[in-house]
Every structure is written in C-alpha cells, then in structure tokens.
Backbone and ligand atoms as CSV (ligand in chain L), in Angstrom:
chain,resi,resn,atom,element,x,y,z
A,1,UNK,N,N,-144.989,-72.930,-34.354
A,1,UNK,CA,C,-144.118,-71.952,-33.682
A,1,UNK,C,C,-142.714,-72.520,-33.507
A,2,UNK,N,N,-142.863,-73.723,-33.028
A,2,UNK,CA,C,-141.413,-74.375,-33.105
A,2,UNK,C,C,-141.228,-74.466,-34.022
A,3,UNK,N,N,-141.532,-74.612,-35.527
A,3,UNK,CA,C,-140.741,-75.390,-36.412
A,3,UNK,C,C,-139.983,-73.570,-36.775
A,4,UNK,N,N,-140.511,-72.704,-37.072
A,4,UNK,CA,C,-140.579,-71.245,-36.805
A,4,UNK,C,C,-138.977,-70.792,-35.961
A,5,UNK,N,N,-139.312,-71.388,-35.228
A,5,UNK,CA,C,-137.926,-71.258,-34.282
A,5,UNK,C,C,-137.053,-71.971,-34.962
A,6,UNK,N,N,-136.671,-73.265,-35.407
A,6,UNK,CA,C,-136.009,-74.032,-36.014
A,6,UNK,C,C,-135.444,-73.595,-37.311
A,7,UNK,N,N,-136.158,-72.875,-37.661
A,7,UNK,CA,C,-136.174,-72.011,-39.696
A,7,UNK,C,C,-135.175,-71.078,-39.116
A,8,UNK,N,N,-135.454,-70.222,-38.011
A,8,UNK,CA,C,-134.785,-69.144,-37.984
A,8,UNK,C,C,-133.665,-69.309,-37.361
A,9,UNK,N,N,-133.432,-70.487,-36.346
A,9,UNK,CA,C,-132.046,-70.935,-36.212
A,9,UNK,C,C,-130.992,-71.521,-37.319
A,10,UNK,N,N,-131.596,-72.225,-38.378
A,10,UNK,CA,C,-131.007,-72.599,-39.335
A,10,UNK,C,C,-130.458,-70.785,-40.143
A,11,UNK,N,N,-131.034,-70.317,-40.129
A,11,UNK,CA,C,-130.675,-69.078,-41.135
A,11,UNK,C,C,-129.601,-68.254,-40.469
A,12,UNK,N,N,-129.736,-68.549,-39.279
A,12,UNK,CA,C,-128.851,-67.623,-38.098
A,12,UNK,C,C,-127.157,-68.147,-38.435
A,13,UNK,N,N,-127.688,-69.962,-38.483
A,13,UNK,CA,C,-126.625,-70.752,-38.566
A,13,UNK,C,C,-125.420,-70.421,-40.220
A,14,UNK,N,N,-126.528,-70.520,-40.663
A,14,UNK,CA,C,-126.247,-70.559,-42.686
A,14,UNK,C,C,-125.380,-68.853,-42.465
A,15,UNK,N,N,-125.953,-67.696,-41.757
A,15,UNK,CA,C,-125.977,-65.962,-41.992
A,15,UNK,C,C,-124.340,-66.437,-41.399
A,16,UNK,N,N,-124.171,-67.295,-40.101
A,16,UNK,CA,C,-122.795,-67.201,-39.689
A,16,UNK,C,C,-121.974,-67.715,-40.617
A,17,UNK,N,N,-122.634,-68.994,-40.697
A,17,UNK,CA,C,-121.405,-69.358,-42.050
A,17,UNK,C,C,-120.521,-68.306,-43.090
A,18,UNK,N,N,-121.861,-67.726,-43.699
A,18,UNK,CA,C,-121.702,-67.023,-44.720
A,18,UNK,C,C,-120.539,-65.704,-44.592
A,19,UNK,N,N,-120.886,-65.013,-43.203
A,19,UNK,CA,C,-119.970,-64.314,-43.213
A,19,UNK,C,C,-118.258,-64.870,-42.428
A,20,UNK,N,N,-118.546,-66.321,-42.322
A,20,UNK,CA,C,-117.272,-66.508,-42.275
A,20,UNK,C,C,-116.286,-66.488,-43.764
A,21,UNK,N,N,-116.995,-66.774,-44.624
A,21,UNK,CA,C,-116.384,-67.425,-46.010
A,21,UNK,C,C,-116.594,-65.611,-46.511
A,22,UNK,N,N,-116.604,-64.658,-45.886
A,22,UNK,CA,C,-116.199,-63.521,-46.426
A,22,UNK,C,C,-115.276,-63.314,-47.365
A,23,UNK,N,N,-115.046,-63.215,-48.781
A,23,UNK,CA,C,-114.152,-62.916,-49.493
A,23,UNK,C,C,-113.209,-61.454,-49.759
A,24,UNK,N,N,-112.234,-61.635,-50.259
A,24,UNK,CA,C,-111.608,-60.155,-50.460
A,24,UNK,C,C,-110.840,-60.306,-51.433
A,25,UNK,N,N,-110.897,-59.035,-52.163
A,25,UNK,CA,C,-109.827,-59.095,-53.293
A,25,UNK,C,C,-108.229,-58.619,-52.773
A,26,UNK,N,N,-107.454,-59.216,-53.280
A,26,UNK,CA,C,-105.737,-58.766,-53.163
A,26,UNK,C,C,-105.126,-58.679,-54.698
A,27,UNK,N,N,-104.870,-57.296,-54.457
A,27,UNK,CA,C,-103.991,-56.845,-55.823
A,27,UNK,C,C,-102.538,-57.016,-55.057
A,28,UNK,N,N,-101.549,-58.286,-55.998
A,28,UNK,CA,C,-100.523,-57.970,-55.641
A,28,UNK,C,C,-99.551,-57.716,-56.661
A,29,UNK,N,N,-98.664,-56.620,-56.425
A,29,UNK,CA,C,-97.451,-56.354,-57.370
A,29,UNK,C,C,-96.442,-58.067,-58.027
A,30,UNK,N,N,-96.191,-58.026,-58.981
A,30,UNK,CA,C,-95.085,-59.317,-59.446
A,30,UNK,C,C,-94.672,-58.697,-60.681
A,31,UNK,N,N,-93.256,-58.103,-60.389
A,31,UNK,CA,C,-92.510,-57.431,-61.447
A,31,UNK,C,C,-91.994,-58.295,-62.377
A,32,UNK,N,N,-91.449,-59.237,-61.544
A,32,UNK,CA,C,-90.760,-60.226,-62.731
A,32,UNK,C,C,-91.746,-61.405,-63.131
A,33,UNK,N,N,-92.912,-61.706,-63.325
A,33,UNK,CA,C,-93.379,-62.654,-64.280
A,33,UNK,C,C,-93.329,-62.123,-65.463
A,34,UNK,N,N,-93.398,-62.527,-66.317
A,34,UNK,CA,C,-93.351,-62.266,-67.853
A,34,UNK,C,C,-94.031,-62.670,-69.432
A,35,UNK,N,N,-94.273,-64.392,-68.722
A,35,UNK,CA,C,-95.065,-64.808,-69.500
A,35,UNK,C,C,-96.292,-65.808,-69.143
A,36,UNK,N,N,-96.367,-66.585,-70.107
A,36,UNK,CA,C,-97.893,-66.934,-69.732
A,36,UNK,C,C,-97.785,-68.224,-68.988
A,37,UNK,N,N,-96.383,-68.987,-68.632
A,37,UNK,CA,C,-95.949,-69.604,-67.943
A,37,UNK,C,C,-95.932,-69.069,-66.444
A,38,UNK,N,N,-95.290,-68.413,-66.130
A,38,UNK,CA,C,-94.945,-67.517,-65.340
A,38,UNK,C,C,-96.036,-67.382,-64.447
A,39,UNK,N,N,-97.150,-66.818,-65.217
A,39,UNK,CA,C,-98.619,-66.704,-64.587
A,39,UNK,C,C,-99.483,-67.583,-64.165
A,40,UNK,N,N,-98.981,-69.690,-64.817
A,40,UNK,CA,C,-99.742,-70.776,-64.731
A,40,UNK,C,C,-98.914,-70.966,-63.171
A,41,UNK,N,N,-97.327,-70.571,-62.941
A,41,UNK,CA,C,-96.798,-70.881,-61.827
A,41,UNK,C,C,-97.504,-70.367,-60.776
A,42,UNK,N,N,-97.656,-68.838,-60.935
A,42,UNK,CA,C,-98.051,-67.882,-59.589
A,42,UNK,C,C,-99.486,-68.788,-59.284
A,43,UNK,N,N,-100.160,-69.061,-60.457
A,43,UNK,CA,C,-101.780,-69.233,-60.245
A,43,UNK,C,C,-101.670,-70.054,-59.306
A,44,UNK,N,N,-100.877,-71.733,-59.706
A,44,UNK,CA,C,-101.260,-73.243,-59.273
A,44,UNK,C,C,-100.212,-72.820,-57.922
A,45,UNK,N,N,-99.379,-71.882,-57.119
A,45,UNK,CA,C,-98.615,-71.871,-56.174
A,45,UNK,C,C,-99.492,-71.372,-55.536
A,46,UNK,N,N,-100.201,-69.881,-55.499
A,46,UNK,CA,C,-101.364,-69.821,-54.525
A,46,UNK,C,C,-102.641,-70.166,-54.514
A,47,UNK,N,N,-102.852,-70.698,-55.243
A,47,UNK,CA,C,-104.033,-71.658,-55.253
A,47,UNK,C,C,-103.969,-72.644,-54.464
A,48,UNK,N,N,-103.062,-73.014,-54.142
A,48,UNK,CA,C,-102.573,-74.541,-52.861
A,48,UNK,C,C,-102.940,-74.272,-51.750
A,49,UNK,N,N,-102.869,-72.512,-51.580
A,49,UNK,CA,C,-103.156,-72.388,-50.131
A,49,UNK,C,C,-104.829,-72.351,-50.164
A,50,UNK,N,N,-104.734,-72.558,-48.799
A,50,UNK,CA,C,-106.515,-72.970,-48.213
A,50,UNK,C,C,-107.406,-71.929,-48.113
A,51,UNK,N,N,-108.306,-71.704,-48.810
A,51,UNK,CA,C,-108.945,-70.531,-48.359
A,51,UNK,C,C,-108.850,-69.302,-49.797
A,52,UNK,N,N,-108.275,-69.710,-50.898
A,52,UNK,CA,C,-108.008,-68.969,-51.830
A,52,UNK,C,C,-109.226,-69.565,-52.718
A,53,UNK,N,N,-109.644,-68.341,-53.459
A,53,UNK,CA,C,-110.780,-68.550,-54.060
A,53,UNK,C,C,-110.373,-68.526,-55.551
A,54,UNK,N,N,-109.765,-68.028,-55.970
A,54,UNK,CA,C,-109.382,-67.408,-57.756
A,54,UNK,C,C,-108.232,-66.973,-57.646
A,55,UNK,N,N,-107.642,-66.927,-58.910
A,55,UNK,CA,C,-106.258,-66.329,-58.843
A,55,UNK,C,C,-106.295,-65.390,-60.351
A,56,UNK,N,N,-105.837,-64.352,-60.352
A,56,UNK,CA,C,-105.842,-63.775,-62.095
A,56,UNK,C,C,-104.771,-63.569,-62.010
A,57,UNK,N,N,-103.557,-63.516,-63.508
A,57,UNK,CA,C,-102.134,-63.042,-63.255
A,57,UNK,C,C,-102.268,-62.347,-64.244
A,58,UNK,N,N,-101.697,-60.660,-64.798
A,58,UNK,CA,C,-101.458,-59.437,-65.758
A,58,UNK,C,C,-99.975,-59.756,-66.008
A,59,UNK,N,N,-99.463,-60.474,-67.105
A,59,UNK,CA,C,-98.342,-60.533,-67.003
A,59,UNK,C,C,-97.898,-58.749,-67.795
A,60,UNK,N,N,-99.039,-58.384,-68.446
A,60,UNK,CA,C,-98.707,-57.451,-68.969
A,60,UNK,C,C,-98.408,-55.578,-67.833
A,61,UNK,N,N,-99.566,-56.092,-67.082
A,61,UNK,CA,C,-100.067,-55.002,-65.751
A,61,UNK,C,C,-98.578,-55.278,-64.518
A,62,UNK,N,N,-98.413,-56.630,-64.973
A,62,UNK,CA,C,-97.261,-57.389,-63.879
A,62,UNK,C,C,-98.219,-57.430,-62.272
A,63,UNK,N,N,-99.520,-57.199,-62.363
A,63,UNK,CA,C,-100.419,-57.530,-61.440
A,63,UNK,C,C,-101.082,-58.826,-61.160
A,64,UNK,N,N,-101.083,-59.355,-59.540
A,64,UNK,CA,C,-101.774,-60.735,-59.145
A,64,UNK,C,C,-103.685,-60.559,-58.538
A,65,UNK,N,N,-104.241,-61.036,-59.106
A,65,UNK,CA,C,-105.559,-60.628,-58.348
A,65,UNK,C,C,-105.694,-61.321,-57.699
A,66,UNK,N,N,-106.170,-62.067,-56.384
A,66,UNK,CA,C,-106.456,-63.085,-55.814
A,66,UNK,C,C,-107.480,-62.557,-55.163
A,67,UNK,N,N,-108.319,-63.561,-55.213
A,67,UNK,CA,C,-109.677,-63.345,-54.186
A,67,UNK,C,C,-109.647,-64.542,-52.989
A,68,UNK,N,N,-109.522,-64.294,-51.921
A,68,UNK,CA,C,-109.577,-65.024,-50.704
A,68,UNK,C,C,-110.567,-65.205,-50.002
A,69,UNK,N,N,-111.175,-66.069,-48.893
A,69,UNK,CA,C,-111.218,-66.151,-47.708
A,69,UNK,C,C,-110.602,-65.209,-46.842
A,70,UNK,N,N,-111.094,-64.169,-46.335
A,70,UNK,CA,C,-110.884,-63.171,-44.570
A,70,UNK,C,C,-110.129,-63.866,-44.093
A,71,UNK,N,N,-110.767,-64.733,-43.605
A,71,UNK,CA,C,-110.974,-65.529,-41.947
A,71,UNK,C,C,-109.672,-66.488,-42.477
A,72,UNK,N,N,-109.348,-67.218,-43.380
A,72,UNK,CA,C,-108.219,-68.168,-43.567
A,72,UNK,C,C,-107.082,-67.797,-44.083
A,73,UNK,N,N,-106.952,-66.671,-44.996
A,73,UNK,CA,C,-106.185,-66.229,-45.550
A,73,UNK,C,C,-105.365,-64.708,-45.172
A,74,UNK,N,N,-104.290,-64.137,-45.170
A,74,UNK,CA,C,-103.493,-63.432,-45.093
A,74,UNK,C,C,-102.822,-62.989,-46.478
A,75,UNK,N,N,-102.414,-61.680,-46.494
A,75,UNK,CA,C,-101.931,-61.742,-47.878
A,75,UNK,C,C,-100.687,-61.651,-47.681
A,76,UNK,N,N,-100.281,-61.714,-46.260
A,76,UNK,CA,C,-98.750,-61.697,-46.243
A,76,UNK,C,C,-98.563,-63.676,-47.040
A,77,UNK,N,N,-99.405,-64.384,-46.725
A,77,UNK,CA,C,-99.491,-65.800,-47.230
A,77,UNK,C,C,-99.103,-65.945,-48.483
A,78,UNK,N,N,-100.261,-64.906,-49.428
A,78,UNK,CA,C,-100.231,-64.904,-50.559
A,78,UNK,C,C,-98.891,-64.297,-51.322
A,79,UNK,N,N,-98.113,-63.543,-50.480
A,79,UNK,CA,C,-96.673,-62.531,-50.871
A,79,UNK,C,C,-95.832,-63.926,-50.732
A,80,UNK,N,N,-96.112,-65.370,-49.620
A,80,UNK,CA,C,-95.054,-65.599,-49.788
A,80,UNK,C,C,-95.155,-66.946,-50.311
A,81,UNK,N,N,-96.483,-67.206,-51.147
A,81,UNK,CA,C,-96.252,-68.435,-51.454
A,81,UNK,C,C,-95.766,-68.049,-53.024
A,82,UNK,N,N,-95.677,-66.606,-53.502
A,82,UNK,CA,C,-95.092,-66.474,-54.895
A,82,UNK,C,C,-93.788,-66.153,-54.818
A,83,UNK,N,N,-93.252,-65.325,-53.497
A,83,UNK,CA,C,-92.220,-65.820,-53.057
A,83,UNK,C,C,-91.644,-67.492,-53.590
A,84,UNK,N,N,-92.005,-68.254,-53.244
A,84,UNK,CA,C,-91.637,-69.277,-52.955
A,84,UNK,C,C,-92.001,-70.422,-54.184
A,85,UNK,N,N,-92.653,-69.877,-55.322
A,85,UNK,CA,C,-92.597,-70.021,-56.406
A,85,UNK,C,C,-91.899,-69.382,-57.545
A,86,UNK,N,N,-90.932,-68.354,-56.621
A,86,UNK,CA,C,-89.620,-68.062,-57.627
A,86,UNK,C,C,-89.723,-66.572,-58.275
A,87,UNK,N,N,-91.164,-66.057,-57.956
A,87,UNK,CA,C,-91.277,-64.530,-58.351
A,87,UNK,C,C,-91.404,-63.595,-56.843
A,88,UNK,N,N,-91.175,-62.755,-57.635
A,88,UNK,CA,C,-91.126,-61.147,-56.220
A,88,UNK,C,C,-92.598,-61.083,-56.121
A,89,UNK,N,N,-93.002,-61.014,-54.735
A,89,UNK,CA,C,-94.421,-60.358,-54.605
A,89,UNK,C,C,-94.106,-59.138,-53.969
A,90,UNK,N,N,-95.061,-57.928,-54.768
A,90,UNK,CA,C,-95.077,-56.734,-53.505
A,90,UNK,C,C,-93.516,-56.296,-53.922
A,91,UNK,N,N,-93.271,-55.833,-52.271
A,91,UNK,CA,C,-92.062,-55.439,-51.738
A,91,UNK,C,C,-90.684,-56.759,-51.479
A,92,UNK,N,N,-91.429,-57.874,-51.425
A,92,UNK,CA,C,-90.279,-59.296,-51.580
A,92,UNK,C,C,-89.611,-59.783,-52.452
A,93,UNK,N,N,-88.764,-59.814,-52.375
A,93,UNK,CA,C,-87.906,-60.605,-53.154
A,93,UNK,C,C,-87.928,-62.194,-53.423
A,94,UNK,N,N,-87.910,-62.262,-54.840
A,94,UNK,CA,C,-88.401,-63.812,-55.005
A,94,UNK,C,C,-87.303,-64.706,-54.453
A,95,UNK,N,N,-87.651,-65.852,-54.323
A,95,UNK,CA,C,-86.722,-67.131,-53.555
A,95,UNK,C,C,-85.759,-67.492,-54.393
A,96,UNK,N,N,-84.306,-67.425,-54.317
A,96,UNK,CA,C,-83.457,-67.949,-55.059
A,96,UNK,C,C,-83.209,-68.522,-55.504
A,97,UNK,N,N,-83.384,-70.004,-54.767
A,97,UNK,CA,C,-83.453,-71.235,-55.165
A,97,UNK,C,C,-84.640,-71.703,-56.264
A,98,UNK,N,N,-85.937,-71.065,-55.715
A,98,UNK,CA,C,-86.986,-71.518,-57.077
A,98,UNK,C,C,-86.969,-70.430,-57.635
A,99,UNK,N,N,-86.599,-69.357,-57.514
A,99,UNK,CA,C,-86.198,-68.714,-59.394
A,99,UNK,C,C,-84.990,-69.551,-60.075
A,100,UNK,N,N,-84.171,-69.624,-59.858
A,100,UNK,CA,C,-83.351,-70.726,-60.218
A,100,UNK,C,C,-83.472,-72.181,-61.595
A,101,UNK,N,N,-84.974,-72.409,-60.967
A,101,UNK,CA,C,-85.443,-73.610,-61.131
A,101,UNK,C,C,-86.458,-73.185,-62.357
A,102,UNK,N,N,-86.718,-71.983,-62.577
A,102,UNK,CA,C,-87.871,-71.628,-63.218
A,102,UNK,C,C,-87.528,-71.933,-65.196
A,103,UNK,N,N,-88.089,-71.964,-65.937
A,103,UNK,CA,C,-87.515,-72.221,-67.145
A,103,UNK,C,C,-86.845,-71.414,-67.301
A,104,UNK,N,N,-86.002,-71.197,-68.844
A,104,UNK,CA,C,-85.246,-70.371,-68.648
A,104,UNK,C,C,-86.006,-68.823,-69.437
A,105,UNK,N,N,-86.676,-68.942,-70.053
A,105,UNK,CA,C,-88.342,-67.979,-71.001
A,105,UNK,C,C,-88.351,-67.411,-69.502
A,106,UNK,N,N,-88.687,-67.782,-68.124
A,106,UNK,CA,C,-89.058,-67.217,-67.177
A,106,UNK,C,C,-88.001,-65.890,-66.497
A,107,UNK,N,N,-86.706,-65.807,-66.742
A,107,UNK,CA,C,-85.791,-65.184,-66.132
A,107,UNK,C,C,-85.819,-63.848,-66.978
A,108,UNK,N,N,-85.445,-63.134,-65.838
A,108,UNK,CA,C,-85.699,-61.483,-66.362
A,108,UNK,C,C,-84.356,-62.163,-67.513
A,109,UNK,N,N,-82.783,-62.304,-67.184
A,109,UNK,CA,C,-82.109,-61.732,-68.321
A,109,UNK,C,C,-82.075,-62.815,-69.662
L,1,CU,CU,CU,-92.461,-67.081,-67.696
C-alpha cells in the first residue's frame, strides 16, 4: 500500500513536471530575411534563449516557427531577440546597429 502511495506520488510529481515544460508554437512574421544565412542567424539568436525548443525559418513564407516552453518563454522574447539579431520581427523593427553588421547578401538593398 505504501509503495502504492509512493508510485502515485512519483507520477503526480513527473504529471507536474510535464505540464510545466508545456510547449507552444509561435508563428512569427520576418520580412526582411532573405536567405539561407539570414535564417542560420534568426535560428542560432533564438535558440540562446532558455526555454526554446526548435526554431524553423521560411525565408521564402518570410515566416519564424518557434516552438517554446509556456512557463519560460514569451514571444515578446522571441520578437526581440531577432530584433537584436538585425531582422524585423512581427510589428518591430530590426536593430540598427546589428542589421548593419549583417553580410552584405543579407540587406534588403
Ligand atoms: Cu541573408
């Protein structure tokens, strides 16, 4: 009976876990990537953050897929760590300074 009790505390324990590490998908807009560079940047920039599970980039769709962590992640996070890798997420405007920096294959003109 105890060990019974013990099984079902462990599962209680594991069921919480599990729905902490809840995942979600985020479609985000990125008008200006372009190529297949472009898309290795967005990937390895939100991928850094904690709690990000996958990253897909459409350079063709100009769409970001990211699958997250709920509980750790924000997608305002995800808007601004591509921000901050030099492309527009969404409604933002990319960072000046690291578009700047980006090759030159990467720049809209
Ligand atoms: Cu590019």
């Amino acid at each position: 009976m105890k060990l019974l009790g013990i099984g079902l505390t462990v599962a209680l324990l594991l069921a919480g876990c599990k729905s902490e590490q809840k995942t979600e998908k985020a479609i985000v807009k990125v008008s200006s990537a372009i190529c297949g560079e472009c898309a290795t940047t967005i990937k390895t920039a939100v991928l850094k953050l904690d709690g990000v599970k996958a990253v897909e980039v459409d350079t063709k769709e100009k769409l970001a897929t990211v699958e997250y962590v709920l509980a750790s992640v924000k997608v305002s996070d995800i808007e601004d760590a591509i921000v901050k890798a030099g492309y527009s997420a969404n409604e933002k405007q990319a960072d000046q300074e690291a578009y700047e920096k980006l090759p030159d294959c990467c720049k809209k003109e």
